[in-house]
N, C-alpha and C positions, 0 to 999 in steps of 0.2 A: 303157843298159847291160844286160846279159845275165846274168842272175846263176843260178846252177846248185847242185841240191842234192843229190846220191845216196842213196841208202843209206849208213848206216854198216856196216860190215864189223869191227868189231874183236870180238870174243869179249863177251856180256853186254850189249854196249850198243842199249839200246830206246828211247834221245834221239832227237831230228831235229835240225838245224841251225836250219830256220825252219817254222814252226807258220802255218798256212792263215793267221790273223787277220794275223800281219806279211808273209806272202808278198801277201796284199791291198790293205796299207797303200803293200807295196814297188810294186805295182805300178799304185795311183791315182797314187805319183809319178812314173810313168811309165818303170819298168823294164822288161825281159822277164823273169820267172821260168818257170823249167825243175825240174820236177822229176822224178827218176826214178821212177817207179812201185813202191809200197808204202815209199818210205821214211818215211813218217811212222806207218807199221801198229806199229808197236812202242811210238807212245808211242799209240795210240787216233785219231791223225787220218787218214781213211780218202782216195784218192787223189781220189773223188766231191768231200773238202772243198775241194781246193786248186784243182782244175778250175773248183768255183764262186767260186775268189777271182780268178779271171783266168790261170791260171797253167798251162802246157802240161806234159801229162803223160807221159813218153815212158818206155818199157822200158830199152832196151840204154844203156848207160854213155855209149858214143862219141855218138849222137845227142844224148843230153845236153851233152853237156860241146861238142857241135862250134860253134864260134862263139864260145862263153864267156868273158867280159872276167873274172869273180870266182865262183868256187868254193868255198862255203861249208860248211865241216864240223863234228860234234861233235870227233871225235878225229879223227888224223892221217888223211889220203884218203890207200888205197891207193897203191906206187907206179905200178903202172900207170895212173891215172888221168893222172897226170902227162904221161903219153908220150901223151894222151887231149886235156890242150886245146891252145889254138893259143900262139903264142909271144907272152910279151907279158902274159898271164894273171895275175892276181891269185889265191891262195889264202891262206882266213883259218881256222883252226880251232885247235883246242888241241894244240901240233906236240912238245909233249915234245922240247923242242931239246937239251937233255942227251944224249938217246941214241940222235939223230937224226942225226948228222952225214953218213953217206952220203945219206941220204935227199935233206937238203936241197945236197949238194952235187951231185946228180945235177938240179937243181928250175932254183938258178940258170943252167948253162949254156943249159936251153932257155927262156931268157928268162923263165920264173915267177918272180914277187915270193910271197914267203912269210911272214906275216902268224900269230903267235902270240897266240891270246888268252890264255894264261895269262901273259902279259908286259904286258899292261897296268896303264899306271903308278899308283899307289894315289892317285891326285889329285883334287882335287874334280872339275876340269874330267871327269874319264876316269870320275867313280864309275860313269853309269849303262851305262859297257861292261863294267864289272871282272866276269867270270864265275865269278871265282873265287870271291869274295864270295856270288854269287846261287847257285853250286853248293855250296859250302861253309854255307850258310843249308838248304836240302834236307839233305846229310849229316848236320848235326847235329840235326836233328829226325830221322833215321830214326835215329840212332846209337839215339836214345833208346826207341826201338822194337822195336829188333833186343834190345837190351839189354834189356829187360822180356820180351821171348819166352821169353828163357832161364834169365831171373834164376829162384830159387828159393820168389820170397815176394811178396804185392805191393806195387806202390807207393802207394797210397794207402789213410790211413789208413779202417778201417771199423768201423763200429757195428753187431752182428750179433746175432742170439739166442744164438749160439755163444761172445760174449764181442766183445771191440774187438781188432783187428788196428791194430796201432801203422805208422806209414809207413817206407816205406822208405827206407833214406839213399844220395844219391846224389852224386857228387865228379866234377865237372867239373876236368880238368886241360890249360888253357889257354883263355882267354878272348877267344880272336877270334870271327870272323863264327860258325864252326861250334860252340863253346865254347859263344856267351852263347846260341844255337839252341839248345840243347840242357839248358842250364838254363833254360828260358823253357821249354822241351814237357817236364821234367821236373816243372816245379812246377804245371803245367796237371794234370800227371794226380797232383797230389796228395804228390808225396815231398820229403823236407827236403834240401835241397838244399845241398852247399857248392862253394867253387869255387877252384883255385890259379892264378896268374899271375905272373911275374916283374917284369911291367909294373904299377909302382904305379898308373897313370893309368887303370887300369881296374876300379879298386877300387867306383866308382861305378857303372860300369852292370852289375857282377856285382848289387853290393845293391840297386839300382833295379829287379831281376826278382826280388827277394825270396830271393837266395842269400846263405851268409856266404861274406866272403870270407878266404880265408887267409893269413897273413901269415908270411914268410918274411923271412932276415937278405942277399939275395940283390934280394929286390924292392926296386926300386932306377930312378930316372929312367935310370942308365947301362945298365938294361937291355935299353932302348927303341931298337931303330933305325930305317934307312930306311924311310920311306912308316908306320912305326908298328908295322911286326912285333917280335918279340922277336931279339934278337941273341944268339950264340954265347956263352956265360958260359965265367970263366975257372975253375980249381980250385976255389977254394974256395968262389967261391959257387955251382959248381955242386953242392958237398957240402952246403952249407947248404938246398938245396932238397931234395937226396935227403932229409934229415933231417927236414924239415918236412912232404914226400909220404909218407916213412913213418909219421911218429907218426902221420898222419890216415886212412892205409887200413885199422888192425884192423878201427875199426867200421863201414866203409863196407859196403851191399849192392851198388851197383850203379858200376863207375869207368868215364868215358868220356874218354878222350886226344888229344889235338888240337894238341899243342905242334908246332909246325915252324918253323924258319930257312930261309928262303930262301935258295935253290943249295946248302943244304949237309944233310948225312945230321939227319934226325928224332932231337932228345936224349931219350938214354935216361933217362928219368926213374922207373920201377918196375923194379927189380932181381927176381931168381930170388928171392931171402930176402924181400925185400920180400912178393911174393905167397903166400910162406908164413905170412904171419902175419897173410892175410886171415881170413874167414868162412870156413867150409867151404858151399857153393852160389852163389856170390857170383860175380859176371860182372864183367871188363875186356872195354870197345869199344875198341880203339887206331883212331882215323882215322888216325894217323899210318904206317901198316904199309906204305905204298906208296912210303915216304922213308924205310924203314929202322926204324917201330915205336919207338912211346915206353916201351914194355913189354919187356922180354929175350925173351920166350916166346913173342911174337905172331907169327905168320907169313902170307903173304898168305892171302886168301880161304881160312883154316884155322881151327876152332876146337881149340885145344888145353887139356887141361884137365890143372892141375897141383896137387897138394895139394888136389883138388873143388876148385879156381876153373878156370870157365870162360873162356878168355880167345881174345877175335874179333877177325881181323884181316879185316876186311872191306874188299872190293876194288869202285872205284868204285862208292858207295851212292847217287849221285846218279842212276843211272842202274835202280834199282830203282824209283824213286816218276818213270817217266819225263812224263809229261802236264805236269807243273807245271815239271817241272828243265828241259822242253824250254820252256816259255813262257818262262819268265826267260829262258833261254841266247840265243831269238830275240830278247829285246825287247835285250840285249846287243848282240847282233848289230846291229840293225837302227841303234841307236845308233851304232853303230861307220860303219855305211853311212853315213848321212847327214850324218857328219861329213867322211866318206874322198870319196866322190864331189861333184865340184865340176865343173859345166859339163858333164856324161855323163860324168865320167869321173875315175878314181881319182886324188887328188892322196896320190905319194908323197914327198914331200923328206926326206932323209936327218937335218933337222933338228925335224920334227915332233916337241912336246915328247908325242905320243900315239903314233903312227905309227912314229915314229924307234927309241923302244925295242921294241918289237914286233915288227921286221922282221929276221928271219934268215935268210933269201936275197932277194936283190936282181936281179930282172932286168928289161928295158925296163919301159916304164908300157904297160898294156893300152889297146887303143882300142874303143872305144864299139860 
């Protein structure tokens, strides 16, 4: 099979799709890999590494892509890439299907199968594809980075001839992959850490990374859904958490935000009064800014500062710390490969419990 990698094109991002070490693995088992020339320069892997993993290195787009059974990308590939390979084609990449719809209807007529990683199913079978997870692991360790740049004091505590500098407090709100990242590189570098969740059942590996965890009249088994995210709360208990996020922000120094429902807008969980009645130099990270912000104030890739709090909505962080977000994202990948490809060649059935949710344009199976 012919597997093909471009350049990314989207604004910011310095990821590849697959990093030399997996483009080598792919092809001891006996693929073609194609790469376009300098697409791995952004995350540090030079065109010299991929050439020594077996892998041909070509310029111009079309030579890449000509022949090409699967087309592998970080974010969505251009659409003229589209009109670039042959009919029958497989492309997998992160397709932002929400606000894609010409795209992808323009992909199935000429025969491309269109392949979502951010739809992989939160299952054990699928964990080591889930890229969300491996990306969302980077974001919150950089959340907590970005956040100390700007904060006004530091995080850990110190012994000085000047006197002791006390630690700084920092409030994890929401406890998934990026969440408990983030309290795990927060208490690394020394600050007291606490953390909120609506999800009781994560009460455990908050405190098992050494955070408190906080307790709300809202955390609730009911507020656990599919695959284990949090589910859309109704009135009151979503009052009952603003109540319990506010008592806990006056003395917070440093809040990082990570709450999201899948397919639906990011809840607002820090209101305008809210962040008035932080610190004065005090920093909000919302991850959530790209689904609507879990803060009222955040806005994309903006630092906005209200009443002296700082508050960042930072836009694709996974793609700042590129070298490593690209290793996970391929070894995802590659997972994904060797599960899809069977006998040279893609098996798509509409019923694959992996495959089958993943799939948002559907056209012939690619040949070999």
């Amino acid at each position: 099979m012919r597997i093909a990698v471009l350049r990314e094109t989207a604004p910011h991002e310095h990821r590849v799709a697959l990093v030399p070490l997996t483009v080598g693995r792919l092809v001891k088992a006996g693929h073609e890999l194609v790469v376009q020339s300098g697409a791995g320069e952004g995350s540090f892997f030079p065109d010299a590494d991929y050439a020594a993993t077996g892998a041909t290195v070509l310029s111009e787009p079309g030579a890449v892509l000509a022949g090409t059974g699967i087309l592998v990308s970080v974010q969505r590939p251009p659409a003229e890439a589209l009109q670039l390979l042959p009919s029958g084609a497989l492309v997998i990449g992160q397709m932002q299907p929400a606000s894609a719809a010409d795209y992808l209807a323009a992909a199935a007529p000429r025969g491309l199968t269109v392949l979502a990683m951010e739809l992989v199913p939160r299952t054990t079978r699928a964990q080591a594809m889930d890229v969300l997870s491996s990306q969302a692991t980077v974001a919150g360790y950089a959340a907590v980075l970005l956040g100390a740049s700007r904060l006004s004091r530091l995080l850990p505590m110190l012994t000085t001839a000047a006197g002791t500098i006390p630690p700084a407090k920092v409030f994890v709100v929401g406890a998934g992959v990026a969440g408990l990242q983030a309290i795990a590189s927060a208490r690394r570098l020394g600050a007291v850490v606490s953390a909120f969740d609506v999800r009781p059942a994560v009460r455990e590996e908050v405190q098992s990374l050494g955070a408190t965890f906080i307790e709300a009249a809202a955390a609730t088994a009911a507020a656990e859904g599919e695959g284990g995210y949090a589910k859309q709360l109704g009135e009151e208990q979503q009052r009952n958490v603003l109540l319990a996020i506010g008592k806990h922000l006056p003395e917070m120094d440093l809040v990082i935000t990570t709450a999201q429902i899948p397919g639906k807008a990011a809840p607002r969980l820090i209101t305008e009064a809210m962040v008035a009645t932080m610190k004065p130099g005090s920093v909000i990270v919302d991850l959530a800014v790209e689904s609507g912000g879990n803060c009222a104030l955040s806005r994309p890739d903006q630092a906005v500062v209200s009443q002296r709090v700082t508050i960042l909505g930072p836009v694709n962080l996974p793609a700042t710390i590129p070298q490593h977000a690209s290793l996970m994202y391929s070894r995802n990948l590659q997972n994904l490969l060797e599960y899809l490809i069977k006998d040279g060649r893609p098996s798509l059935a509409s019923d694959d419990p992996i495959t089958g949710p993943m799939t948002v344009a559907r056209g012939a199976p690619a040949t070999p």
